[in-house]
N, C-alpha and C positions, 0 to 999 in steps of 0.2 A: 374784226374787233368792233363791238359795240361803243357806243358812248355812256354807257353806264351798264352797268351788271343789278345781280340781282340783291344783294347785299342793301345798296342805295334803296333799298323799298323797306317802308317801314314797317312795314306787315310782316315781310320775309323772318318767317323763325317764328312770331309772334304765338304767344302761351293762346291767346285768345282764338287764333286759325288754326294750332293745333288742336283744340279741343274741337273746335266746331266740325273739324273733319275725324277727328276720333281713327278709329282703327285704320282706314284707309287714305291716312296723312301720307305716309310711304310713297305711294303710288301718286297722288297727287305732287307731291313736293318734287319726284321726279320729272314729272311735265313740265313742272312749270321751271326745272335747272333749266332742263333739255328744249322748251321755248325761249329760254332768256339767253341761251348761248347760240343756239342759230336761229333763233326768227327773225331775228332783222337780215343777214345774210341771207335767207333761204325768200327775204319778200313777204312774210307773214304778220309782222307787226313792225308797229315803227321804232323808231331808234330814242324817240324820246319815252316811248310807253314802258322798255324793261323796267325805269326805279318804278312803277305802280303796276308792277303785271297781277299783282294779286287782289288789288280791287279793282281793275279794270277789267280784268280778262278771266281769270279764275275764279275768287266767288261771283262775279257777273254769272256767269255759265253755272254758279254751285246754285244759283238760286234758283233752280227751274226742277229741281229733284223733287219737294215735297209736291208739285203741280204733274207729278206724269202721270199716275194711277200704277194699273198694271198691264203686263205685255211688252211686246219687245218693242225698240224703240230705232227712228230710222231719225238723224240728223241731216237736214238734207244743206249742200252748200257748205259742208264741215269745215272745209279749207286749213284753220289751222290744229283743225280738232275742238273748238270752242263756239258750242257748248258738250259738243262729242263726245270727244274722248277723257272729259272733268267729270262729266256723269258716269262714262262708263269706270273710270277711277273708282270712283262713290259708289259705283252700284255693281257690284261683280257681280251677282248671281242672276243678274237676265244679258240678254245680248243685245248691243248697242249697232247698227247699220250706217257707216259712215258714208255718203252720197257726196260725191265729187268731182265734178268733172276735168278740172285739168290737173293732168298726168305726173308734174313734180310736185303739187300737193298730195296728190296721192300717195306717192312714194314718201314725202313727210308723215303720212297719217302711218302707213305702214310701218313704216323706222319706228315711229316714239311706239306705238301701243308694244312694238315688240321691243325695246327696250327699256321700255319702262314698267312690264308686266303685267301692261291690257289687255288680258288674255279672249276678253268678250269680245273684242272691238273688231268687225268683219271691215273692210273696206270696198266698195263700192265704184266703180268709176263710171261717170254719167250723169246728167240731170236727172230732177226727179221726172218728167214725162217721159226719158227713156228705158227707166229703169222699173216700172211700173207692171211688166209683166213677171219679174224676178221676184220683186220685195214685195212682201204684203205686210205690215206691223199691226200694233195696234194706237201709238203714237207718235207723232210726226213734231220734230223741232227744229229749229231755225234761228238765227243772227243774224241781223245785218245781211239779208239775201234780198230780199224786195220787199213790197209791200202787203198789207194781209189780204186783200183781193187776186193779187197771182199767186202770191202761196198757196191759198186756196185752189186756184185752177190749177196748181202745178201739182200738189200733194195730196188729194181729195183721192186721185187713182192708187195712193200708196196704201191707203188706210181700209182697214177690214170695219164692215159693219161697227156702225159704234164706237171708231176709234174717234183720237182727239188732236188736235195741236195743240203745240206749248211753246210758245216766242217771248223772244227777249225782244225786246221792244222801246220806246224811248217814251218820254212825259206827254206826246203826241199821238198815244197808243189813243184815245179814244174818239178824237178825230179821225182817225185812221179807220178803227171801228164801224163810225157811221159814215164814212165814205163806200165801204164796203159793205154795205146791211145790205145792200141787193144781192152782189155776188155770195153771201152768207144765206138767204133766203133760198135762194137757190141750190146750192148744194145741202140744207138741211142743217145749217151750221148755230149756235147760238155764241156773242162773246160775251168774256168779263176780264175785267182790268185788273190785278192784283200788285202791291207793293209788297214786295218780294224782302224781309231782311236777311242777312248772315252773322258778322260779326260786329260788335260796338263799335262805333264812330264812322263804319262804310253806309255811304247811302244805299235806301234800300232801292231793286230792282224793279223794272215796269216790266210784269208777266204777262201777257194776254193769253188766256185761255179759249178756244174754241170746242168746242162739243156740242157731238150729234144730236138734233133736235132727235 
């Protein structure tokens, strides 16, 4: 049992999150029951985050959709499916590569996509440098995995000519940025910061986009 459900979140049901997700509400609202009754059991969020999974966790992860371009898309460090399996929700007609390396997240990613009728959502087990002669996409996204200079070194082998990343990232995104202008230089990469919104009164998101010089 959790200490709060998903009722306690003010969003939950909200006219405004159904519109913003439109036809593919279904599938999302699904995730986010099926996150709020076992992710704190399962080790995937915390016990105080269910009353706010929908601005924390779900549009956080919705906001990185109008930033992918086109091509398929590999989430690397998925864990709980977020920003994964929200996009692959949102976007059923390309295939989504969910990259994971330990084994009962894995088995979490499997479960929800197939109960929850994420029929794009491939699952993955591995980091991204092991998995690098399998996957090739054309965009590469991330959460809360590390910093934008190893992500770089770690997902640069996953990405075909000219693909791009797309991170969710924190108000730190642009220090970060010029911490990593060497390691960027070097693999060909340019960034840019974007504020990311979804719906009225959630703050908007820190996108950092990367693409091939």
């Amino acid at each position: 049992m959790t200490e709060a459900n998903l009722s306690d979140d003010p969003l939950h049901g909200s006219a405004d999150v159904r519109e913003y997700f439109g036809d593919t509400y279904p599938r999302v609202l699904a995730f986010a029951e099926m996150l709020a009754e076992q992710g704190v059991e399962r080790g995937l969020i915390g016990p105080r985050e269910v009353a706010r999974l929908w601005e924390r966790h779900i549009l956080n992860s919705a906001a990185l959709l109008p930033y992918l371009g086109e091509g398929r898309v590999a989430d690397v460090g998925s864990g709980a499916g977020l920003p994964g399996l929200v996009l692959a929700a949102m976007d059923p007609q390309r295939d989504y590569v969910l990259v994971e390396p330990m084994e009962r997240r894995t088995q979490w990613l499997f479960e929800a996509a197939r109960e929850c009728g994420i029929d794009n959502a491939i699952v993955v087990r591995g980091r991204a440098e092991e998995v690098a002669e399998s996957v090739e996409v054309e965009v590469v996204t991330a959460r809360a995995v590390a910093a934008i200079d190893k992500l770089v070194k770690w997902c640069t082998p996953l990405l075909s000519e000219g693909g791009r990343m797309v991170l969710l990232k924190g108000r730190s995104a642009p220090d970060e940025l010029e911490r990593a202008k060497y390691t960027l230089r070097k693999h060909r990469f340019t960034g840019e910061v974007h504020r990311a919104g979804t719906v009225p009164g959630v703050e908007a998101t820190t996108v950092v986009v990367l693409s091939r010089a």
